[in-house]
C-alpha positions, 0 to 999 in steps of 0.5 A: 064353900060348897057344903052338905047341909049349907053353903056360904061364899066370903070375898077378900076385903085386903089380906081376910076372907070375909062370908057375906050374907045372902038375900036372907040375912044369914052367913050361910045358904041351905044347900037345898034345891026345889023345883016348883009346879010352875017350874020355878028352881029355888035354892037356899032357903026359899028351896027349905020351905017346900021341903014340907009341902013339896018333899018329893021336888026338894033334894037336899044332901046331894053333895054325899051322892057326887061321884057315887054309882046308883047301886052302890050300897050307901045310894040304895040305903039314901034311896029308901028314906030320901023323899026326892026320887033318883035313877039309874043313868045308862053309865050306872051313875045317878040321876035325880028326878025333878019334875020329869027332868033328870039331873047329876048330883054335880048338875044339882050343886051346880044350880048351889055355886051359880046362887052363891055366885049370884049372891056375891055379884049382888055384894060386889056390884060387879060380875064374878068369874 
Protein backbone atom coordinates (compact mmCIF):
# COMPACT_ATOMS: atom_id res chain seq x y z
CA UNK A 1 0.00 0.00 0.00
CA UNK A 2 1.34 3.06 -1.44
CA UNK A 3 0.62 6.12 1.05
CA UNK A 4 1.25 9.70 1.32
CA UNK A 5 3.00 9.82 4.52
CA UNK A 6 3.64 5.92 5.09
CA UNK A 7 3.59 2.72 2.95
CA UNK A 8 3.20 -0.95 4.40
CA UNK A 9 3.05 -4.31 2.46
CA UNK A 10 0.96 -7.71 4.07
CA UNK A 11 1.36 -10.98 2.19
CA UNK A 12 -1.67 -13.64 2.32
CA UNK A 13 -1.16 -16.20 5.31
CA UNK A 14 -4.33 -18.64 4.22
CA UNK A 15 -7.55 -16.69 3.56
CA UNK A 16 -5.96 -13.02 5.85
CA UNK A 17 -3.64 -10.24 4.72
CA UNK A 18 -1.07 -9.86 7.15
CA UNK A 19 1.55 -6.30 7.16
CA UNK A 20 4.78 -7.67 7.87
CA UNK A 21 7.57 -5.39 9.41
CA UNK A 22 10.31 -3.79 7.78
CA UNK A 23 14.00 -4.08 8.66
CA UNK A 24 13.18 -1.35 11.14
CA UNK A 25 10.67 -3.27 13.14
CA UNK A 26 7.53 -1.44 12.26
CA UNK A 27 4.22 -2.13 10.29
CA UNK A 28 4.64 0.88 8.41
CA UNK A 29 7.78 2.38 6.04
CA UNK A 30 8.00 6.59 5.78
CA UNK A 31 7.12 7.22 2.49
CA UNK A 32 10.20 9.08 2.20
CA UNK A 33 13.05 9.30 -0.20
CA UNK A 34 16.75 10.76 0.00
CA UNK A 35 19.54 11.10 -1.92
CA UNK A 36 22.96 11.30 -0.03
CA UNK A 37 26.43 13.16 -0.91
CA UNK A 38 27.63 9.80 -2.05
CA UNK A 39 24.70 9.11 -4.15
CA UNK A 40 23.24 6.68 -2.07
CA UNK A 41 19.07 6.57 -2.46
CA UNK A 42 17.59 5.85 1.16
CA UNK A 43 13.84 4.97 1.66
CA UNK A 44 11.95 4.85 4.54
CA UNK A 45 13.11 5.63 7.64
CA UNK A 46 16.87 5.62 7.04
CA UNK A 47 15.63 8.51 4.09
CA UNK A 48 13.47 10.28 7.48
CA UNK A 49 16.67 11.03 9.23
CA UNK A 50 18.34 13.29 6.67
CA UNK A 51 15.12 15.22 6.54
CA UNK A 52 16.96 17.23 9.15
CA UNK A 53 20.56 17.66 7.91
CA UNK A 54 19.59 16.72 4.40
CA UNK A 55 16.08 18.80 3.62
CA UNK A 56 16.75 19.78 0.36
CA UNK A 57 17.65 15.72 -1.21
CA UNK A 58 14.65 14.63 1.00
CA UNK A 59 11.18 14.39 -0.93
CA UNK A 60 8.42 13.26 1.03
CA UNK A 61 4.68 13.71 0.36
CA UNK A 62 5.29 12.90 -3.30
CA UNK A 63 2.44 10.77 -3.95
CA UNK A 64 -0.23 14.17 -3.75
CA UNK A 65 1.94 15.48 -6.81
CA UNK A 66 1.53 12.19 -9.34
CA UNK A 67 -0.53 13.20 -12.20
CA UNK A 68 -0.42 16.68 -11.32
CA UNK A 69 0.90 19.62 -13.77
CA UNK A 70 3.85 22.03 -12.43
CA UNK A 71 1.73 24.95 -12.76
CA UNK A 72 -1.06 24.00 -11.16
CA UNK A 73 -2.19 26.11 -8.42
CA UNK A 74 -1.85 23.51 -5.69
CA UNK A 75 2.09 22.62 -6.98
CA UNK A 76 2.89 26.30 -6.95
CA UNK A 77 1.71 26.46 -3.40
CA UNK A 78 4.04 22.83 -2.44
CA UNK A 79 6.72 24.63 -4.06
CA UNK A 80 7.10 27.34 -1.75
CA UNK A 81 7.14 25.68 1.62
CA UNK A 82 8.61 21.89 0.23
CA UNK A 83 12.49 22.26 1.16
CA UNK A 84 13.25 19.53 -2.19
CA UNK A 85 13.33 21.61 -5.39
CA UNK A 86 11.24 20.57 -8.57
CA UNK A 87 11.05 21.60 -12.38
CA UNK A 88 9.02 22.03 -14.99
CA UNK A 89 9.67 18.94 -17.45
CA UNK A 90 8.84 20.22 -21.47
CA UNK A 91 5.37 18.28 -21.30
CA UNK A 92 4.40 20.91 -18.18
CA UNK A 93 4.66 17.81 -15.69
CA UNK A 94 6.74 17.88 -12.71
CA UNK A 95 10.24 16.95 -12.33
CA UNK A 96 11.77 16.67 -9.00
CA UNK A 97 15.60 17.48 -8.24
CA UNK A 98 17.69 15.06 -6.56
CA UNK A 99 21.43 15.82 -6.71
CA UNK A 100 21.43 17.12 -10.12
CA UNK A 101 19.16 14.31 -11.60
CA UNK A 102 15.74 15.00 -12.38
CA UNK A 103 12.71 12.22 -11.49
CA UNK A 104 8.62 12.13 -11.88
CA UNK A 105 6.77 11.96 -8.95
CA UNK A 106 5.54 8.31 -10.12
CA UNK A 107 9.67 7.62 -10.59
CA UNK A 108 9.86 8.58 -6.94
CA UNK A 109 7.19 6.29 -5.59
CA UNK A 110 8.78 3.91 -7.41
CA UNK A 111 11.86 3.69 -5.64
CA UNK A 112 8.89 3.40 -2.48
CA UNK A 113 7.25 -0.14 -4.07
CA UNK A 114 10.71 -1.62 -5.13
CA UNK A 115 11.88 -1.04 -1.08
CA UNK A 116 8.53 -2.47 -0.22
CA UNK A 117 9.13 -5.09 -2.49
CA UNK A 118 12.39 -5.67 -1.22
CA UNK A 119 11.16 -5.93 2.44
CA UNK A 120 8.74 -8.96 1.38
CA UNK A 121 11.26 -10.78 -0.38
CA UNK A 122 13.54 -10.55 2.59
CA UNK A 123 9.97 -11.98 4.79
CA UNK A 124 9.21 -14.57 2.14
CA UNK A 125 12.78 -15.77 1.10
CA UNK A 126 11.74 -16.12 -2.09
CA UNK A 127 11.09 -13.20 -5.20
CA UNK A 128 8.01 -11.19 -5.59
CA UNK A 129 6.63 -10.53 -8.90
Amino acid sequence: DLGTTNSCVAIMEGTKAKVITNPEGGRTTPSIVAATEKGERLVGQIAKRQAITNPENTVFAVKRLIGRKYAAPTVQSDIKILPYKMEQASNGDIRINLRDKLHSPAEISSFILANLKKTAEEYLGEKVT
